[in-house]
C-alpha positions in Angstrom: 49.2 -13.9 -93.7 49.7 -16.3 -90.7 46.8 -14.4 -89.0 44.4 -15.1 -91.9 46.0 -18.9 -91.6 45.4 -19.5 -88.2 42.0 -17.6 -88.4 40.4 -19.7 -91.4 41.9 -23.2 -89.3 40.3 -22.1 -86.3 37.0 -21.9 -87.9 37.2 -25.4 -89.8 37.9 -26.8 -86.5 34.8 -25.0 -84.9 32.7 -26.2 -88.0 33.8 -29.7 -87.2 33.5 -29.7 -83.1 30.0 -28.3 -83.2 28.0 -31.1 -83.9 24.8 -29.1 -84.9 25.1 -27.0 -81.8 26.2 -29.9 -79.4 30.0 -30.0 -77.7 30.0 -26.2 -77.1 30.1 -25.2 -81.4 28.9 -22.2 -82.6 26.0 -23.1 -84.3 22.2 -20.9 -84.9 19.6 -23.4 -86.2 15.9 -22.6 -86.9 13.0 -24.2 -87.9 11.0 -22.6 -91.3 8.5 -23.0 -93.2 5.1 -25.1 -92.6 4.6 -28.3 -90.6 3.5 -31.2 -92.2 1.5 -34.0 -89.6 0.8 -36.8 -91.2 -0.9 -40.5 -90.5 -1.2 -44.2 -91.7 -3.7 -46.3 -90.0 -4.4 -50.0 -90.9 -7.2 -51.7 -92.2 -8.3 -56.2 -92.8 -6.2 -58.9 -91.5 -3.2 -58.3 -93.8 -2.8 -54.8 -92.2 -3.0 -52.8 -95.6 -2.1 -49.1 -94.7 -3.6 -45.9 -95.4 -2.4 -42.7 -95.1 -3.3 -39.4 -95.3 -2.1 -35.8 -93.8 -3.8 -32.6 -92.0 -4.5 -29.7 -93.8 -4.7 -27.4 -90.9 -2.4 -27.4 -88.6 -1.2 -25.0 -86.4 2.3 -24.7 -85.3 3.3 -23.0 -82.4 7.8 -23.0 -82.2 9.5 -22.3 -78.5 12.1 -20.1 -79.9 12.3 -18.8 -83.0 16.0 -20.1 -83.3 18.4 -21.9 -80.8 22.3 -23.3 -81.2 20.3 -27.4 -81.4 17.6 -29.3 -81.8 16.3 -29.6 -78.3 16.2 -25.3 -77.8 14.1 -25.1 -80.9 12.3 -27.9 -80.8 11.5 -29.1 -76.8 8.4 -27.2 -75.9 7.1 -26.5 -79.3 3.7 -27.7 -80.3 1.0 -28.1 -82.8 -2.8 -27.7 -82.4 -4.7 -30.1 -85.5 -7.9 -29.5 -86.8 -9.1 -33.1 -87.4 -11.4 -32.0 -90.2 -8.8 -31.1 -92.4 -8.0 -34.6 -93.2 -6.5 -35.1 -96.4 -6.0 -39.0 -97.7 -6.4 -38.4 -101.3 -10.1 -39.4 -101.8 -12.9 -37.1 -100.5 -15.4 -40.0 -100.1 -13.2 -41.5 -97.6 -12.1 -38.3 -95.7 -16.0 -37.6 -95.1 -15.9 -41.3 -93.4 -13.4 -40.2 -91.2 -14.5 -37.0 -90.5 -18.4 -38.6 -89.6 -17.7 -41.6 -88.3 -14.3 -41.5 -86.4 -13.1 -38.4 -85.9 -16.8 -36.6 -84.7 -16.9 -39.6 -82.2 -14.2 -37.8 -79.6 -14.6 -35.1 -77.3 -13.0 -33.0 -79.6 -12.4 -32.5 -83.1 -8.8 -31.1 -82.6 -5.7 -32.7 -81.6 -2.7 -31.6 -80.0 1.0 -32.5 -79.5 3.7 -30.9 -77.6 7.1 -32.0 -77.8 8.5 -32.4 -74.2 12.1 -34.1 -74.8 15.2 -34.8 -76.7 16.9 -37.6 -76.8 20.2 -37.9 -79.8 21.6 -41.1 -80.9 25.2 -41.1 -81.1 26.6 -39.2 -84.2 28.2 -41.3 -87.0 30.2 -39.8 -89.6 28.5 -38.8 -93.0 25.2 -40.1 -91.8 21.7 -39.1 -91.1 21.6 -37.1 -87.3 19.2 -39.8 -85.6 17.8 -39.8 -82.1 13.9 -39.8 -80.4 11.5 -36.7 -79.4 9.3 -37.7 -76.6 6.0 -35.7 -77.3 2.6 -35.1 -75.4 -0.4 -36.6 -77.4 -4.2 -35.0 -76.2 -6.5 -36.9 -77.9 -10.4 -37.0 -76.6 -9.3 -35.7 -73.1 -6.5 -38.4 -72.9 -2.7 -37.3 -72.8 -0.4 -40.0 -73.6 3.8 -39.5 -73.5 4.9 -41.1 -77.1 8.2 -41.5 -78.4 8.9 -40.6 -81.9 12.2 -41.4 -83.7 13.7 -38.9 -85.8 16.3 -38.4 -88.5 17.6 -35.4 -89.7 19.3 -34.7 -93.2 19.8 -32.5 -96.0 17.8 -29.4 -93.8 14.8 -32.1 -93.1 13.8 -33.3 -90.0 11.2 -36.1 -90.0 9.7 -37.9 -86.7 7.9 -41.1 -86.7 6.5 -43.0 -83.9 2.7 -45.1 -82.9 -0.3 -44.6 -81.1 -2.5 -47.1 -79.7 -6.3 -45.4 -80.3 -7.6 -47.7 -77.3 -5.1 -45.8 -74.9 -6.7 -42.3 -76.0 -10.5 -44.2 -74.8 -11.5 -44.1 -78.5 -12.9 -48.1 -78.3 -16.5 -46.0 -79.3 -14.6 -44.5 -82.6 -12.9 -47.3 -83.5 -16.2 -49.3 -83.6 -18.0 -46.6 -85.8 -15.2 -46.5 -88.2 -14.7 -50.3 -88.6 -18.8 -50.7 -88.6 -19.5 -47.7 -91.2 -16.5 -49.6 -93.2 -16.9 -53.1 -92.3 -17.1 -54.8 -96.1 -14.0 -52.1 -96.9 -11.9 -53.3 -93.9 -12.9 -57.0 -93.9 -13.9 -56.5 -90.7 -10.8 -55.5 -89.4 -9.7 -52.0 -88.5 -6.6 -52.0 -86.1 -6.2 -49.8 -83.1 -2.5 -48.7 -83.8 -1.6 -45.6 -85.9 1.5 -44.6 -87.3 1.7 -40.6 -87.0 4.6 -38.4 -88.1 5.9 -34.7 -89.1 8.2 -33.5 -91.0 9.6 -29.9 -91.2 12.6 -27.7 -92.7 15.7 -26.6 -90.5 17.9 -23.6 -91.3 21.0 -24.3 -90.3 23.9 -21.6 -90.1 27.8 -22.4 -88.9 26.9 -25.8 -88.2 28.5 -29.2 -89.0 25.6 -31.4 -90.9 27.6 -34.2 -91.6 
């Protein structure tokens, strides 16, 4: 009996120490199930938002499974196929595809995620912290940050993009011309991208 005592305390007090993998816990996390990459660029003076997601996206992981976030997530990737744009209204995804999108060097996009940086851990809260990721974008590579939160098995990143710093100034003015009365004239250079994703988590701590 004092065995099975000292046994069952010893794993509470692993459960609570391993801060999803961090501190030395015993803790196997993985990411499953599709990636979502999603967008919300801004259009006239007021800076009304629209969003949209990819439909194809391909996601490539850099271990199937790891004890924390930054062994199954640092070196991971995704290749999008721009044409797969999805905002809801298939007059306005043609637009994109046409008159913004067919204006770069190439019609895919990729993003590799080449950091991990946590926030401190407060108790009973959402895991927080920042993924620096690799953005190639018509043959520019920019280093973003992208803040994340983690909770409930979701992870969700968020960060912005400048479209000026990818050298898209020639797509930018074919989208705001071919929707000038739409935009009031005004279609703004920054872009709000994000992804969200499931994580497995097994022997961990999630609070």
């Amino acid at each position: 009996m004092f065995k099975m005592l000292f046994s069952f305390l010893f794993m509470v007090t692993l459960l609570n120490s391993s801060e999803m993998g961090l501190n030395g816990g015993s803790c196997v996390l993985a990411q499953e199930g599709a990636v979502t990459v999603s967008f919300k660029a801004y259009k006239t003076a007021a800076k009304a938002g629209v969003g949209g997601v990819f439909e194809n996206v391909k996601y490539t992981a850099f271990a199937p499974s790891g004890k924390n976030f930054r062994e199954i997530f640092v070196g991971s990737s995704v290749n999008i196929d721009t044409s797969s744009v999805n905002s809801n209204n298939k007059g306005r995804d043609d637009t994109l595809v046409k008159f913004f999108f067919e204006k770069m060097s190439s019609k895919n996009i990729s993003a590799k995620i080449t950091d991990y940086l946590p926030n401190k851990r407060e108790k009973s809260k959402p895991k927080t912290g920042v993924f620096m990721v690799d953005i190639s974008m018509n043959g520019v590579t920019k280093n973003i940050s992208m803040q994340y939160s983690f909770d409930g098995g979701i992870m969700q990143a968020e960060g912005v993009i400048d479209i000026l710093d990818f050298s898209a100034g020639k797509a930018l003015s074919s989208i705001n011309e071919a929707c000038y009365d739409l935009h009031e004239g005004k279609t703004w250079s920054d872009v709000t991208i994000g992804f969200t994703t499931n994580v497995k988590y097994e022997l961990c701590s999630s609070k």
